[in-house]
Backbone as JSON Lines, residues from 0, in Angstrom:
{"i":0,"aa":"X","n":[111.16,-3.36,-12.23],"ca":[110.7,-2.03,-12.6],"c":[109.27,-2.05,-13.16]}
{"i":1,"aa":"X","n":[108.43,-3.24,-13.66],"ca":[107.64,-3.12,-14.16],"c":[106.33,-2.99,-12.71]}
{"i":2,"aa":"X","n":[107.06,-3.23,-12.09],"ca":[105.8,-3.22,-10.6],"c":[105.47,-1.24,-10.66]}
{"i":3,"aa":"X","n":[106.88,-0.62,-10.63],"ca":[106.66,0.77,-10.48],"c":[106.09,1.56,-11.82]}
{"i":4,"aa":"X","n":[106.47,0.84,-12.87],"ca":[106.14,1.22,-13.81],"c":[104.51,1.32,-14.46]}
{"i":5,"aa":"X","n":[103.94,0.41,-13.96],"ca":[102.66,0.7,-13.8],"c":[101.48,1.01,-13.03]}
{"i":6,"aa":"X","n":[102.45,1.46,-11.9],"ca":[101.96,2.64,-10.7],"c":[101.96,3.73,-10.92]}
{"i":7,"aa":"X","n":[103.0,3.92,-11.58],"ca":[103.39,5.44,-11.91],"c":[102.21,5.81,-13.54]}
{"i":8,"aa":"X","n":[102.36,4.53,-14.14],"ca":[101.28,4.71,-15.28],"c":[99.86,5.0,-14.54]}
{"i":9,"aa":"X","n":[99.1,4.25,-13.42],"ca":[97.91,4.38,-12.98],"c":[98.04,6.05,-12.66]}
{"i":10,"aa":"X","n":[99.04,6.69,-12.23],"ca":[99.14,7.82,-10.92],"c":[98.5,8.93,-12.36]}
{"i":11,"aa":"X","n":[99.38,9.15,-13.5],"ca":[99.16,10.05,-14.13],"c":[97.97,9.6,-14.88]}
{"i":12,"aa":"X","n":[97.09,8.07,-15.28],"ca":[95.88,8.18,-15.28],"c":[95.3,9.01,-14.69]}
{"i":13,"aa":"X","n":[95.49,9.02,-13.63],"ca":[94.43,9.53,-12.29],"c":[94.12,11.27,-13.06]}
{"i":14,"aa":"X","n":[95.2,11.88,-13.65],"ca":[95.03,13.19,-13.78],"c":[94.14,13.34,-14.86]}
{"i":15,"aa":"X","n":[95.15,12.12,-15.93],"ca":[93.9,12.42,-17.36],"c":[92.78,12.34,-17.39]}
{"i":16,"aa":"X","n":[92.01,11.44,-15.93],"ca":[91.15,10.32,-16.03],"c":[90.23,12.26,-15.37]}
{"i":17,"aa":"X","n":[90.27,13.31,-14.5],"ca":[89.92,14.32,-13.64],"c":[90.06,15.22,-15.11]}
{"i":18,"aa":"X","n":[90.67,15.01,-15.58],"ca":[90.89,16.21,-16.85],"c":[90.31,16.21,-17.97]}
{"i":19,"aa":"X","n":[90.24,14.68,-18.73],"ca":[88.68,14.33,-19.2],"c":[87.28,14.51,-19.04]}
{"i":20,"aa":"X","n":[87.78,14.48,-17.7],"ca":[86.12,13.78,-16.73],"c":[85.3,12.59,-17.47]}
{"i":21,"aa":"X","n":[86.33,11.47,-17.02],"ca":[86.27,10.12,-17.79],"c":[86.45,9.32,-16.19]}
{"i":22,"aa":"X","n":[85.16,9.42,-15.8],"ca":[85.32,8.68,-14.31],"c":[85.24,7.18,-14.64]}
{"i":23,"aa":"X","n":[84.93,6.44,-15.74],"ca":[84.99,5.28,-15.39],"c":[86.33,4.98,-15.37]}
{"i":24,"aa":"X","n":[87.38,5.79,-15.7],"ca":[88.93,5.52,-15.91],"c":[89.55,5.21,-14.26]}
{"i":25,"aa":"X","n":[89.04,5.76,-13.44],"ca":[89.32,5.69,-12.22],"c":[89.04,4.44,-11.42]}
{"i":26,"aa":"X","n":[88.43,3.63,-12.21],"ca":[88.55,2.0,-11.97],"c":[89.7,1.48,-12.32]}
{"i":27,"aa":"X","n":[90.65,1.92,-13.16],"ca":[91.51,1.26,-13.67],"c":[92.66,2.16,-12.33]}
{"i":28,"aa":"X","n":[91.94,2.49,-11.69],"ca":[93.47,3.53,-10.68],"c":[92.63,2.78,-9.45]}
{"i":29,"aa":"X","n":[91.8,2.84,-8.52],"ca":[91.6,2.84,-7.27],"c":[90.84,1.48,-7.15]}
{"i":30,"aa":"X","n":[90.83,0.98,-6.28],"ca":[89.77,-0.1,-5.84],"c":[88.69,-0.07,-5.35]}
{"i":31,"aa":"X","n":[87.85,-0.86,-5.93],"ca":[85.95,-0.82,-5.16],"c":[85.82,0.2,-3.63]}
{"i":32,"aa":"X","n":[86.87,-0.17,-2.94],"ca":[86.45,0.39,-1.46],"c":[87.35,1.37,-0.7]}
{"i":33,"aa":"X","n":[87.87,2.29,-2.35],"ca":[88.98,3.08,-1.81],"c":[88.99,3.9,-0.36]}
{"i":34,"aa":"X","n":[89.49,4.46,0.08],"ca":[89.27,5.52,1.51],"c":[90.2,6.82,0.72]}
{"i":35,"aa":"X","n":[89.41,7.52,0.12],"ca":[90.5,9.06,-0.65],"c":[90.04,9.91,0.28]}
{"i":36,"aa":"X","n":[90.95,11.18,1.03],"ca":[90.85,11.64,1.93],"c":[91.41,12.77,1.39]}
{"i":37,"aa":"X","n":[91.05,13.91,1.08],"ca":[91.52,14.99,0.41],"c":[91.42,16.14,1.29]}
{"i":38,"aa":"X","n":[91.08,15.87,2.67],"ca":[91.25,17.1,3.92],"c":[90.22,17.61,4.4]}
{"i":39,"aa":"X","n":[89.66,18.3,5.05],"ca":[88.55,18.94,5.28],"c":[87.01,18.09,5.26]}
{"i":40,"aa":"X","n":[86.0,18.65,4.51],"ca":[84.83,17.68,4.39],"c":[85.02,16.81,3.06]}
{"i":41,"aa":"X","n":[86.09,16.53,2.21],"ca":[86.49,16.21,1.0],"c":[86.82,14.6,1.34]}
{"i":42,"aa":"X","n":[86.48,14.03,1.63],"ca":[86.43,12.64,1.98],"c":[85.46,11.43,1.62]}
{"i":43,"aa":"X","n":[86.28,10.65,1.17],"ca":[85.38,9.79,0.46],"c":[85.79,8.36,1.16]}
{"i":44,"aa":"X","n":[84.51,7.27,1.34],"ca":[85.18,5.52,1.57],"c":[84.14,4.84,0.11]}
{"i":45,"aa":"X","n":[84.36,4.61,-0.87],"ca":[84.15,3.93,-1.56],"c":[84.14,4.76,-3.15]}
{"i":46,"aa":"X","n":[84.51,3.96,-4.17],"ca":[84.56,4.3,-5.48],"c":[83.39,4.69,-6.19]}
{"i":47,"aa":"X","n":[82.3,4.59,-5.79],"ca":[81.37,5.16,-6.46],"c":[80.95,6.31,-6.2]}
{"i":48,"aa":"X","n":[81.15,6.49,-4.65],"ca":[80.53,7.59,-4.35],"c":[81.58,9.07,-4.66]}
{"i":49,"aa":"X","n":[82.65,8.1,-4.52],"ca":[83.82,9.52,-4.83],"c":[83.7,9.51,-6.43]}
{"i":50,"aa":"X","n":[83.67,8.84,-7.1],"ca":[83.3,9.45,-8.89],"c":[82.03,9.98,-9.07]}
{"i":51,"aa":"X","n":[80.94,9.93,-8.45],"ca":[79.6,10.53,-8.21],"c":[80.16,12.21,-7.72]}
{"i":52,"aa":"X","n":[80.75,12.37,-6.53],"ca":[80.89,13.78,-6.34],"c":[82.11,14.42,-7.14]}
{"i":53,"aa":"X","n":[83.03,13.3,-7.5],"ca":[83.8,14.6,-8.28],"c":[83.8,14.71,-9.69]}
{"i":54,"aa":"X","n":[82.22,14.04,-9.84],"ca":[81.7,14.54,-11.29],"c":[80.9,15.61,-10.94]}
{"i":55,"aa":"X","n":[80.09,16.02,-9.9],"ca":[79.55,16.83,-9.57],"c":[80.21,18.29,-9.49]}
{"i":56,"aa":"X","n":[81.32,17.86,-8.93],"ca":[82.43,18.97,-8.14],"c":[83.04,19.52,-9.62]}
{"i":57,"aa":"X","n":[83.35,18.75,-10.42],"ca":[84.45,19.32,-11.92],"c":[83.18,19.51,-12.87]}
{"i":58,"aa":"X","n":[82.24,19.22,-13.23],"ca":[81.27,19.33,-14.33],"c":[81.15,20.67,-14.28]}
{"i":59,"aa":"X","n":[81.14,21.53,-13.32],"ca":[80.43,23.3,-14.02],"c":[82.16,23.98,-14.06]}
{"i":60,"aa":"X","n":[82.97,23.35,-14.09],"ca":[84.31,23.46,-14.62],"c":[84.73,23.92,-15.95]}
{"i":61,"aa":"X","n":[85.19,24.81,-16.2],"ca":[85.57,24.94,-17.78],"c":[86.5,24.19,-18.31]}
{"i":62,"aa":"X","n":[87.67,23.89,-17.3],"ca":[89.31,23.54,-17.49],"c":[89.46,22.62,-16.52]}
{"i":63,"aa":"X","n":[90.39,21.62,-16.34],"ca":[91.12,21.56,-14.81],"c":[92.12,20.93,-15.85]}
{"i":64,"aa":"X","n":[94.15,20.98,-15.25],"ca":[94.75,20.36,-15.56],"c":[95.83,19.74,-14.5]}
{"i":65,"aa":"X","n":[95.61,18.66,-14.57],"ca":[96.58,18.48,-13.49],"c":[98.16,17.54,-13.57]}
{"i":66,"aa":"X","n":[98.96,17.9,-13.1],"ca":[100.59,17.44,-13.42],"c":[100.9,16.52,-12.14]}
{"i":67,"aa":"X","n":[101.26,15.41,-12.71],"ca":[101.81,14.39,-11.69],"c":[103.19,14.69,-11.4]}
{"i":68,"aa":"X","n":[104.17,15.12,-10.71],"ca":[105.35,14.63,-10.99],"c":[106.1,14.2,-9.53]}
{"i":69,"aa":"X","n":[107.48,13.81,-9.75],"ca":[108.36,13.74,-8.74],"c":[107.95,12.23,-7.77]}
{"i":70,"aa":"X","n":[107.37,10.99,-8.57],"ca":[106.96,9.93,-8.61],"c":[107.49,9.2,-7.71]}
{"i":71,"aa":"X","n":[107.16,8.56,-6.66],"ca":[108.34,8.17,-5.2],"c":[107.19,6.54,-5.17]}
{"i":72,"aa":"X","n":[108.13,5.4,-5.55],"ca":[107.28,4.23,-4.95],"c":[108.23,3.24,-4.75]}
{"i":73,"aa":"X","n":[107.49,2.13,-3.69],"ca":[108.25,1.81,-3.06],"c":[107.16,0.15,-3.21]}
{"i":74,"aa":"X","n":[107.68,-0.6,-3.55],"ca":[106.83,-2.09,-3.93],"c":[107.91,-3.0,-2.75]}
{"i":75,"aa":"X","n":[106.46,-3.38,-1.95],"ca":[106.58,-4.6,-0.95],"c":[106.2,-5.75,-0.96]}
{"i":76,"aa":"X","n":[106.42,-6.93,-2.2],"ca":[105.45,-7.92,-2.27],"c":[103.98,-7.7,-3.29]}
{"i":77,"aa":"X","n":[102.98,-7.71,-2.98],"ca":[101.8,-7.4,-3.52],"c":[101.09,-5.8,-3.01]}
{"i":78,"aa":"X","n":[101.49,-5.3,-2.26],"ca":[101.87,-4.03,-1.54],"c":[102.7,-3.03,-2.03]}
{"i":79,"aa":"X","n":[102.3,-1.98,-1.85],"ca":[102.93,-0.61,-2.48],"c":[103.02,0.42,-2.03]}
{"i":80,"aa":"X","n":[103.61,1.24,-1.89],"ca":[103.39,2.87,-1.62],"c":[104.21,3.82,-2.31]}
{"i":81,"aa":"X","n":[102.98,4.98,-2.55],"ca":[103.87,6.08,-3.4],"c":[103.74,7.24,-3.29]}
{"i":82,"aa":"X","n":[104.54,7.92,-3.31],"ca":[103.87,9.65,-2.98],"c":[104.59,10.22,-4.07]}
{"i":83,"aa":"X","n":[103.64,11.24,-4.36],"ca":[103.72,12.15,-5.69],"c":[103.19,13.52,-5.37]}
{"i":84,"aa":"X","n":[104.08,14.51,-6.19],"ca":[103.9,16.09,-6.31],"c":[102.85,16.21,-7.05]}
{"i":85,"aa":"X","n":[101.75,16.99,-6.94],"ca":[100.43,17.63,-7.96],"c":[100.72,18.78,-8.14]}
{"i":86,"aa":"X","n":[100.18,19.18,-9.07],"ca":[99.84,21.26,-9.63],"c":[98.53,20.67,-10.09]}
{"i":87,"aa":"X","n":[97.9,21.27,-9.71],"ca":[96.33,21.59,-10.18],"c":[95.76,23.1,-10.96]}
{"i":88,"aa":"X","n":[95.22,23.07,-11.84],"ca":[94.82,24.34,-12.03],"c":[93.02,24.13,-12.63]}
{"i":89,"aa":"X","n":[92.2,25.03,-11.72],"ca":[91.03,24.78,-12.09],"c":[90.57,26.25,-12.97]}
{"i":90,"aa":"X","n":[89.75,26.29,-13.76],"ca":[89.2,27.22,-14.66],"c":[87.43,27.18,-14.48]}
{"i":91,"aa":"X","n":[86.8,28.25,-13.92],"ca":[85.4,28.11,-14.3],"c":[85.21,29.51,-14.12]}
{"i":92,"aa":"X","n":[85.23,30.05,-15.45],"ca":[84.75,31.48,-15.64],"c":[83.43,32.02,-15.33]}
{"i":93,"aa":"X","n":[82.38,31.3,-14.52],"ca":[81.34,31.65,-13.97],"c":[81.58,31.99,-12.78]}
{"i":94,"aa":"X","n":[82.81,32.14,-12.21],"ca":[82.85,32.27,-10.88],"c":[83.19,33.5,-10.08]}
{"i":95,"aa":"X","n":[82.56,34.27,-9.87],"ca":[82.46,36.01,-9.49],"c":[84.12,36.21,-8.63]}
{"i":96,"aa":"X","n":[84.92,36.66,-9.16],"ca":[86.24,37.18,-8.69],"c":[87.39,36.61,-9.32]}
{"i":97,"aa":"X","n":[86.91,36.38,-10.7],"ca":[88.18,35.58,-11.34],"c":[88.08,34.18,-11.24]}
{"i":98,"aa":"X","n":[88.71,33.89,-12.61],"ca":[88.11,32.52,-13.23],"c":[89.21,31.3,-12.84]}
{"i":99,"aa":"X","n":[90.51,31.52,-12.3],"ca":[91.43,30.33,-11.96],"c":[91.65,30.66,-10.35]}
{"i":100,"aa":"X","n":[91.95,28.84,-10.37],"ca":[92.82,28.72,-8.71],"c":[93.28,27.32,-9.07]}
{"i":101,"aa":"X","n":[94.9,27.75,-8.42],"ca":[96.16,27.12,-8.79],"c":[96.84,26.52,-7.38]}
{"i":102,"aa":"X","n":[96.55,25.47,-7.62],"ca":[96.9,24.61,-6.13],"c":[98.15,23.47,-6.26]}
{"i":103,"aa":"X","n":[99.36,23.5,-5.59],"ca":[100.11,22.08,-5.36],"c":[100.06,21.46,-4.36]}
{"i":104,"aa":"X","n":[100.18,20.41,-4.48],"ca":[100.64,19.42,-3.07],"c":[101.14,18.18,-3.68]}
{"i":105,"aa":"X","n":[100.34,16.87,-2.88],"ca":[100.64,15.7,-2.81],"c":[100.16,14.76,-2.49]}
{"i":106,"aa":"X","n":[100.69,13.84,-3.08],"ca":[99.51,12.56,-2.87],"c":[100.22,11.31,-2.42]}
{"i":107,"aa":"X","n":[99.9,10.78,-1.18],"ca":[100.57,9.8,-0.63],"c":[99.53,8.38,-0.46]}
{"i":108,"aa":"X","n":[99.91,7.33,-1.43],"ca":[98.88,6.74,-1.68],"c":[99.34,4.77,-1.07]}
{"i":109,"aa":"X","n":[98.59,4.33,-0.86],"ca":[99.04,2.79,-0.75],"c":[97.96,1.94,-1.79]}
{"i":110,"aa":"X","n":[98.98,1.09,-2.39],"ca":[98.7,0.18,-3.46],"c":[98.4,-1.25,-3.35]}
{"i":111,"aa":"X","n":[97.57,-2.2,-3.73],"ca":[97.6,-3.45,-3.76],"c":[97.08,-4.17,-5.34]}
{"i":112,"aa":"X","n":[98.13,-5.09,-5.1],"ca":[98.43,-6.1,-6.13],"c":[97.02,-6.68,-6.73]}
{"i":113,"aa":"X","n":[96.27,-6.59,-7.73],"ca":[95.07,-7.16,-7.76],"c":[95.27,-8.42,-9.45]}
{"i":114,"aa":"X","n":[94.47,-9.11,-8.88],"ca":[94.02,-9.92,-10.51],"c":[93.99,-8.84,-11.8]}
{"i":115,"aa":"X","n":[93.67,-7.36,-11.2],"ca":[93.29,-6.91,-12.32],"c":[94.5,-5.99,-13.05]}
{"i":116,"aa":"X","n":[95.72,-5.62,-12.13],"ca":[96.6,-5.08,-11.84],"c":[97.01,-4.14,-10.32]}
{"i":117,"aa":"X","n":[97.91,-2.93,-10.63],"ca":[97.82,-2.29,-9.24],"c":[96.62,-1.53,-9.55]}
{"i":118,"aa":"X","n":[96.01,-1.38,-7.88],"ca":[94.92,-0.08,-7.54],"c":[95.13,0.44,-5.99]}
{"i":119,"aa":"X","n":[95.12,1.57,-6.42],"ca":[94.96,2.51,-5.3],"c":[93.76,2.04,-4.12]}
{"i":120,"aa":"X","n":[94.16,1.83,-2.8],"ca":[93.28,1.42,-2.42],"c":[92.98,2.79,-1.02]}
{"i":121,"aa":"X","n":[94.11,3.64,-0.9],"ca":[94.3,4.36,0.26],"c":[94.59,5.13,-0.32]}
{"i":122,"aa":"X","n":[94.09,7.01,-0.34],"ca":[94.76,8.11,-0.84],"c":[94.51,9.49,0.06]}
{"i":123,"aa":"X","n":[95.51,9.91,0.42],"ca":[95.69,11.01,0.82],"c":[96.53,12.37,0.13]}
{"i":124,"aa":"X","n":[95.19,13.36,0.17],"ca":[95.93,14.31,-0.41],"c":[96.11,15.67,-0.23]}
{"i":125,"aa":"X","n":[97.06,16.47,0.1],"ca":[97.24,17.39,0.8],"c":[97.75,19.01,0.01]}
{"i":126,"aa":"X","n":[96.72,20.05,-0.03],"ca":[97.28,21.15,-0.83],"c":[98.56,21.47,-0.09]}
{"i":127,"aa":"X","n":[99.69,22.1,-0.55],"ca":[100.55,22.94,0.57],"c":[100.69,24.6,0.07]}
{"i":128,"aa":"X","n":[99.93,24.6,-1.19],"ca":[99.91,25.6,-1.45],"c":[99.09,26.21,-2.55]}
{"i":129,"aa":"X","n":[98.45,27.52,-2.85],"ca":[97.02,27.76,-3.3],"c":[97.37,29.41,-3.86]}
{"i":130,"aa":"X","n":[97.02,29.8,-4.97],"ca":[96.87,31.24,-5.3],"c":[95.74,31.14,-6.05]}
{"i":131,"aa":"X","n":[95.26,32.33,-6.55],"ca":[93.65,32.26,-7.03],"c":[92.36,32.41,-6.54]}
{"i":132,"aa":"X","n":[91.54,32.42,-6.96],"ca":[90.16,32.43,-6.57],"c":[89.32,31.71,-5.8]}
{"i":133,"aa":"X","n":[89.51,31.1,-4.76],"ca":[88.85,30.14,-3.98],"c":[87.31,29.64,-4.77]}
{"i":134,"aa":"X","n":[86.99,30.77,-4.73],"ca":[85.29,30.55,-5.6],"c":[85.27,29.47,-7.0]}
{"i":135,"aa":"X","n":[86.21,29.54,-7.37],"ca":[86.63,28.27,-8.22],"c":[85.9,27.63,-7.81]}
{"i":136,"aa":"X","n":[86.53,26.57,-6.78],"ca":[86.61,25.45,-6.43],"c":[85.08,25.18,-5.3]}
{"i":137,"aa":"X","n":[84.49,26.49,-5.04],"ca":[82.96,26.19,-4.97],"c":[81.68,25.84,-5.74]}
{"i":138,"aa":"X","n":[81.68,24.53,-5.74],"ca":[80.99,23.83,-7.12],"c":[79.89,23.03,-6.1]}
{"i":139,"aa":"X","n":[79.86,22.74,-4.99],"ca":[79.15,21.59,-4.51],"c":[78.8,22.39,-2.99]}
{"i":140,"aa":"X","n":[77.83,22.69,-2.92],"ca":[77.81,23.07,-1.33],"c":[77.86,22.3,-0.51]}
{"i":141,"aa":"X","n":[78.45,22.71,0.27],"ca":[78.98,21.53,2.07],"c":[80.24,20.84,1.48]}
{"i":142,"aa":"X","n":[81.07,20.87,0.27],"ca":[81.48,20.13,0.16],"c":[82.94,20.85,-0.11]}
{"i":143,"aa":"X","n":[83.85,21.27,0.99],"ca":[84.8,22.25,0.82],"c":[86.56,21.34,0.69]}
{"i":144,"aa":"X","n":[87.26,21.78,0.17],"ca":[88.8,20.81,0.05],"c":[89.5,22.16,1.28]}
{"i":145,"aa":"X","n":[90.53,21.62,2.1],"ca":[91.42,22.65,2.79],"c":[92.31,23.3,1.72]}
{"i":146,"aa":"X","n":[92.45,24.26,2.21],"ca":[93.71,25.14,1.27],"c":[94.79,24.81,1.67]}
{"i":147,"aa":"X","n":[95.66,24.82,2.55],"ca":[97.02,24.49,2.44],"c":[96.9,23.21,4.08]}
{"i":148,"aa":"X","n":[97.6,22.65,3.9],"ca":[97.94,21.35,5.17],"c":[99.25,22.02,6.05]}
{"i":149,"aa":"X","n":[99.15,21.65,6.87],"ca":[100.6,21.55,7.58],"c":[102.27,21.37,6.49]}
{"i":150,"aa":"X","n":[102.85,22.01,7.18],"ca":[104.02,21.28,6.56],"c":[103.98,19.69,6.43]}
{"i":151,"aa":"X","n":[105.14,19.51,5.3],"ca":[105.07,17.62,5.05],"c":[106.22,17.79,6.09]}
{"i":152,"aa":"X","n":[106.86,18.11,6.59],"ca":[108.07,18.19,8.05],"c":[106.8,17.56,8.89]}
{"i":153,"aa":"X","n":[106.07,18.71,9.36],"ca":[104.82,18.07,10.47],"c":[104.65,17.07,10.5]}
{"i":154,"aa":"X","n":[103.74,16.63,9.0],"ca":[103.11,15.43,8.78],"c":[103.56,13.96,8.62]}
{"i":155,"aa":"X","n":[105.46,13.97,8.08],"ca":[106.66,13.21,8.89],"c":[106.34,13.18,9.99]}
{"i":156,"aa":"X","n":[106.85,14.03,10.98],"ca":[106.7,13.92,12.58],"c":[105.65,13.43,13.09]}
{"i":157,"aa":"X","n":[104.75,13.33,12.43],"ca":[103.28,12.52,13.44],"c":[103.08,11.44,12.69]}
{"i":158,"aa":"X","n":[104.14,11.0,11.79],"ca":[103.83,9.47,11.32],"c":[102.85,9.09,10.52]}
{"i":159,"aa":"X","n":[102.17,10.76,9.79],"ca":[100.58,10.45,8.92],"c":[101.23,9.7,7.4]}
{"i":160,"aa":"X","n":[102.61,9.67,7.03],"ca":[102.87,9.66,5.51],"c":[103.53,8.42,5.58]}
{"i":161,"aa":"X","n":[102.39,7.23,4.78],"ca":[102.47,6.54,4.37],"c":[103.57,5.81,3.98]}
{"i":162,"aa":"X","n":[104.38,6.2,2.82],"ca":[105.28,6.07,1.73],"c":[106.74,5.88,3.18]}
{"i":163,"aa":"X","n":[106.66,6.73,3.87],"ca":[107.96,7.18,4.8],"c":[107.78,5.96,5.19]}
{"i":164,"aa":"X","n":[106.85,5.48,5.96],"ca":[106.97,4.01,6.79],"c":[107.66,3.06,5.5]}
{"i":165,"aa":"X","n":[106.99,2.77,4.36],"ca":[107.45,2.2,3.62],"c":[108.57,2.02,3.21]}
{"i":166,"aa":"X","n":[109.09,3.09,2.91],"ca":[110.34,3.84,2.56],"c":[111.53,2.64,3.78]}
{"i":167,"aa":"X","n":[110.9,3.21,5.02],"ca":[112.07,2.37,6.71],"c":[111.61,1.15,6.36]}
{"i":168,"aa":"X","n":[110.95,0.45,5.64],"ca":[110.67,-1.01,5.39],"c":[112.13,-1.44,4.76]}
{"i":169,"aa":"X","n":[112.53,-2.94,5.88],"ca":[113.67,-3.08,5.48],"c":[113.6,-4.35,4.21]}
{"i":170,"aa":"X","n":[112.74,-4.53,3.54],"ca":[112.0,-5.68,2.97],"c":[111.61,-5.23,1.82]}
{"i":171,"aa":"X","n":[111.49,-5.85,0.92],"ca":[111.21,-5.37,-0.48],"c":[111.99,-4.92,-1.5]}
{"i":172,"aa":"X","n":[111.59,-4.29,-2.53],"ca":[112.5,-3.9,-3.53],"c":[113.33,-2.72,-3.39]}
């Protein structure tokens, strides 16, 4: 249990670490050469550059809080996978049509075993659902997140979710 147990500790870092806006915390969650893929033009391949824009993206932010729950992992050796439920809620009262937008989804992530502990090295993350002010979440021009994804039924069926393969892994814990 202690393999999941401090996956699940990195996962809800991840929120405090966006809710702070304490990006060096996000070293202690992802690895040097993460690939975070958040939909649309929201895509990142490496750790610096994704804490560079989503300090950019949350800084004219008043609020953001975000809830990890419903924690799904699955440890293969030095290998991992986990998928988790989000609620997001962003606040920036500068933003002409109302000051919140309230987004859930999920995050389906793969893990590896490091000297230093686990880190996220693969993350995908998908709204499925959105009320609020879009204008929120316009902080960075060119730089837009999708509002809702496909069903996770779909995204089963085309084999994009991670954790599921893991999950049919007949090996491991």
């Amino acid at each position: 249990m202690s393999d999941r147990s401090d996956i699940i500790q990195a996962l809800n870092l991840y929120g405090f670490a966006v809710d702070t806006q304490r990006w060096d915390l996000f070293d202690a969650v992802f690895t040097e050469h993460v690939d975070a893929d958040f939909g649309g033009s929201a895509h990142w391949h490496g750790l610096e550059n994704w804490k560079a824009d989503f300090a950019a993206f949350h800084a004219p932010l008043d609020a953001t809080q975000h809830v990890m729950t419903n924690h799904q992992v699955r440890v293969l050796g030095d290998h991992a996978h986990s998928f988790t439920y989000g609620q997001w809620r962003l606040v920036r009262h500068a933003a002409e049509g109302g000051s919140l937008w309230d987004g859930s989804g999920w995050y389906d992530d793969e893990w590896v075993k490091t000297h230093a502990g686990w880190r996220c090295r693969k993350r995908v993350c998908r709204v499925v659902g959105a009320t609020g002010n879009d204008r929120v979440k316009e902080t960075i021009p060119g730089v837009t997140f999708e509002n809702v994804c496909d069903s996770m039924k779909a995204e089963a069926a085309a084999g994009s979710l991670g954790f599921l393969a893991a999950i049919d892994a007949r090996d491991g814990d």
